[in-house]
KETI-592437 format. One record per residue (C-alpha): residue number from 1; y, x, z. Coordinates in Angstrom, 3 decimals, padded with zeros to 6 digits. Each point is the difference from the previous one (the first is absolute). Layout:
# KETI-592437
(NUM, (Y, X, Z))
...
END
This chain:
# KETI-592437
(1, (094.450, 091.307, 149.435))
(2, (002.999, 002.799, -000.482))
(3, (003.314, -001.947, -000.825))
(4, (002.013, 001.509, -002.655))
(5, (003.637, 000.643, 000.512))
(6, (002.269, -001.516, -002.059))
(7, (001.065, 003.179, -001.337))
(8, (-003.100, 001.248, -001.610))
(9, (000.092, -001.630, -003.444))
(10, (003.610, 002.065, -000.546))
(11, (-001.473, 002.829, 001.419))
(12, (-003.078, -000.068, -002.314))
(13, (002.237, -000.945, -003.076))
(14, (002.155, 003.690, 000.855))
(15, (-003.825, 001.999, 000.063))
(16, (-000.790, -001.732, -003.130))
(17, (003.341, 001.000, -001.701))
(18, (000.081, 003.196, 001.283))
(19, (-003.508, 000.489, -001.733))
(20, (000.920, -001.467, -003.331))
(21, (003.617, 002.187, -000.030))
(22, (-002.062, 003.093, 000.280))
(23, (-002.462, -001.228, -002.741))
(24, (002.804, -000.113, -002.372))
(25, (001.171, 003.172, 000.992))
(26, (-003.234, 001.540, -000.726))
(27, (000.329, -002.004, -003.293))
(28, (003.518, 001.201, -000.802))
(29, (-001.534, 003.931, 000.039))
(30, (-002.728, -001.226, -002.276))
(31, (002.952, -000.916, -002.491))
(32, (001.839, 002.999, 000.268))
(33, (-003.761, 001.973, -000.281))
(34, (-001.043, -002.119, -003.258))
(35, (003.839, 001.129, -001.622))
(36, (-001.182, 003.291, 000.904))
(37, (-003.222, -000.106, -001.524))
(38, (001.120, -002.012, -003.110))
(39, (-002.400, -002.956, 000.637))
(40, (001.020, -003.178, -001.500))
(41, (-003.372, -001.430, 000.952))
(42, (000.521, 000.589, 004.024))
(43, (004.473, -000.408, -000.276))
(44, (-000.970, -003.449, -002.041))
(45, (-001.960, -001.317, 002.926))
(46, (002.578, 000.880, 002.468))
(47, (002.886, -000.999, -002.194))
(48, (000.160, -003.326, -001.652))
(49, (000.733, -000.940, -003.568))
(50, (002.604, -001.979, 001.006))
(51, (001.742, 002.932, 002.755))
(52, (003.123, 001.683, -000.841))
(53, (001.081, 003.242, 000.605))
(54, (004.120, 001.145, 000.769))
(55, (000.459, 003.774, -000.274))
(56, (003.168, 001.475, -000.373))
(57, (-000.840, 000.291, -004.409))
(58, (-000.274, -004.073, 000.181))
(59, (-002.434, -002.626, 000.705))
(60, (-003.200, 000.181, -001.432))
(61, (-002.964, -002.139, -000.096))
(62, (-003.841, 000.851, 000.841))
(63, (-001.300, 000.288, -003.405))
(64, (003.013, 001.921, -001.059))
(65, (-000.591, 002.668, 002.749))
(66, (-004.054, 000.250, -000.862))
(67, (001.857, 000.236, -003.710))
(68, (001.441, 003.337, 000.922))
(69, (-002.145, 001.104, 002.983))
(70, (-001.293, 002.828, -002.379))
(71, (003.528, 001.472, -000.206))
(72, (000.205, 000.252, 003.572))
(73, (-000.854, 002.753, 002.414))
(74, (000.831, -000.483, 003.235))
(75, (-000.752, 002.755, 002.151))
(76, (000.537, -001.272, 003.427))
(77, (001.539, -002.463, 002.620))
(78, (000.333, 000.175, 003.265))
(79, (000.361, -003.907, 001.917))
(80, (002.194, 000.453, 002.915))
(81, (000.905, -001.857, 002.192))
(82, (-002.086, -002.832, -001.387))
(83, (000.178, -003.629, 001.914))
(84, (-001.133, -003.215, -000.423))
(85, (001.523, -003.408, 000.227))
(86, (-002.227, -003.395, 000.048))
(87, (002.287, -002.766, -000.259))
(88, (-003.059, -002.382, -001.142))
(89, (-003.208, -000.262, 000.125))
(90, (-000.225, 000.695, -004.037))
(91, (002.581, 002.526, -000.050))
(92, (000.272, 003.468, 001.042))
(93, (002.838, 002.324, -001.137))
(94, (000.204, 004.018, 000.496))
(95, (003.229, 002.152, 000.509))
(96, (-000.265, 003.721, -000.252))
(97, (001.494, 003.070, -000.673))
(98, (-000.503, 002.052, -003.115))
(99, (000.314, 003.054, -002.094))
(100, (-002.316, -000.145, -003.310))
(101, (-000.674, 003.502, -001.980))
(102, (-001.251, -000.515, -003.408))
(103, (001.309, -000.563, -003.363))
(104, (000.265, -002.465, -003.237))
(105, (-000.187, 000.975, -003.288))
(106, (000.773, 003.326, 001.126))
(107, (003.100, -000.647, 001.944))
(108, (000.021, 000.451, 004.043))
(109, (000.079, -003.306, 001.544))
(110, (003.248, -000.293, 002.416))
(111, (-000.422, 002.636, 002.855))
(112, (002.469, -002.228, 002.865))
(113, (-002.091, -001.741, 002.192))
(114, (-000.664, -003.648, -000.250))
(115, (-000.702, -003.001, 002.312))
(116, (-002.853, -002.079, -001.624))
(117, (-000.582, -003.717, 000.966))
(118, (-003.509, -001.459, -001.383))
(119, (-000.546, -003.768, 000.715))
(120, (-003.631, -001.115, 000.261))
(121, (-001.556, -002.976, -000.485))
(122, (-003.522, -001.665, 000.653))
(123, (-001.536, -001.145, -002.821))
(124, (-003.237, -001.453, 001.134))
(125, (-001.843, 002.730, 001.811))
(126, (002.031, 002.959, -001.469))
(127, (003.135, 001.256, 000.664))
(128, (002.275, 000.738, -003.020))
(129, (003.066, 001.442, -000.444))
(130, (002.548, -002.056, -001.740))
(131, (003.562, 002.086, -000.014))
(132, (000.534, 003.446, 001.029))
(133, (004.046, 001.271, 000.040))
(134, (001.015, 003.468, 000.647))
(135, (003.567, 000.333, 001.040))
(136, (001.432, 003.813, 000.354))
(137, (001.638, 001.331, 002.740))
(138, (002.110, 002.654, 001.099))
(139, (-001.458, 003.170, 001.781))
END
């Protein structure tokens, strides 16, 4: 019989994170993509209810953004940068770098670049994202 060493359980636990980080990530583009697309139906499963949103216009709530997802075009983002922190085993929260072209109600959403911060949560089986903040930078 193979002993384990007594490092293998923290060893496995850093695979296993490392997996579910870059399942969010994937997750986190599927966001951005359902914004793009203007699907409620696909952004509501991702996004909670209950998740709030901090842009630079305000905080805003999930059903408010679906509310006015049909005044927005965004035309594209670009993640860089984009890392993943684990701090628990229900918990995984993004950082990355951001410049979103697209427009509300006409007007050209801010063109400085942005760090965004999502924090996910596991809710059951699923993932969800409960607060997204974008913070501008400098260039």
């Amino acid at each position: 019989m193979k002993r384990q060493s007594r490092n293998s359980k923290p060893r496995k636990r850093a695979v296993s994170s490392e997996i579910q980080v870059r399942e969010v990530m994937q997750l986190e583009r599927a966001v951005w993509r359902a914004a793009k697309e203007r699907n409620a139906e696909a952004f509501a499963k991702l996004v909670p209810a209950d998740a709030l949103m901090i842009f630079q216009s305000g905080i805003m709530t999930q059903p408010d953004y679906i509310a006015t997802m049909s005044g927005r075009t965004l035309e594209e983002c670009k993640m860089e940068d984009l890392r993943g922190h684990m701090p628990n085993s229900g918990t995984v929260i993004l950082t990355y770098r951001t410049v979103r072209l697209g427009t509300y109600e006409g007007a050209p959403f801010p063109s400085a670049p942005v760090i965004e911060s999502t924090t996910w949560i596991k809710r059951g089986k699923r993932w969800v994202a409960i607060l997204n903040q974008e913070t501008p930078i400098k260039e």
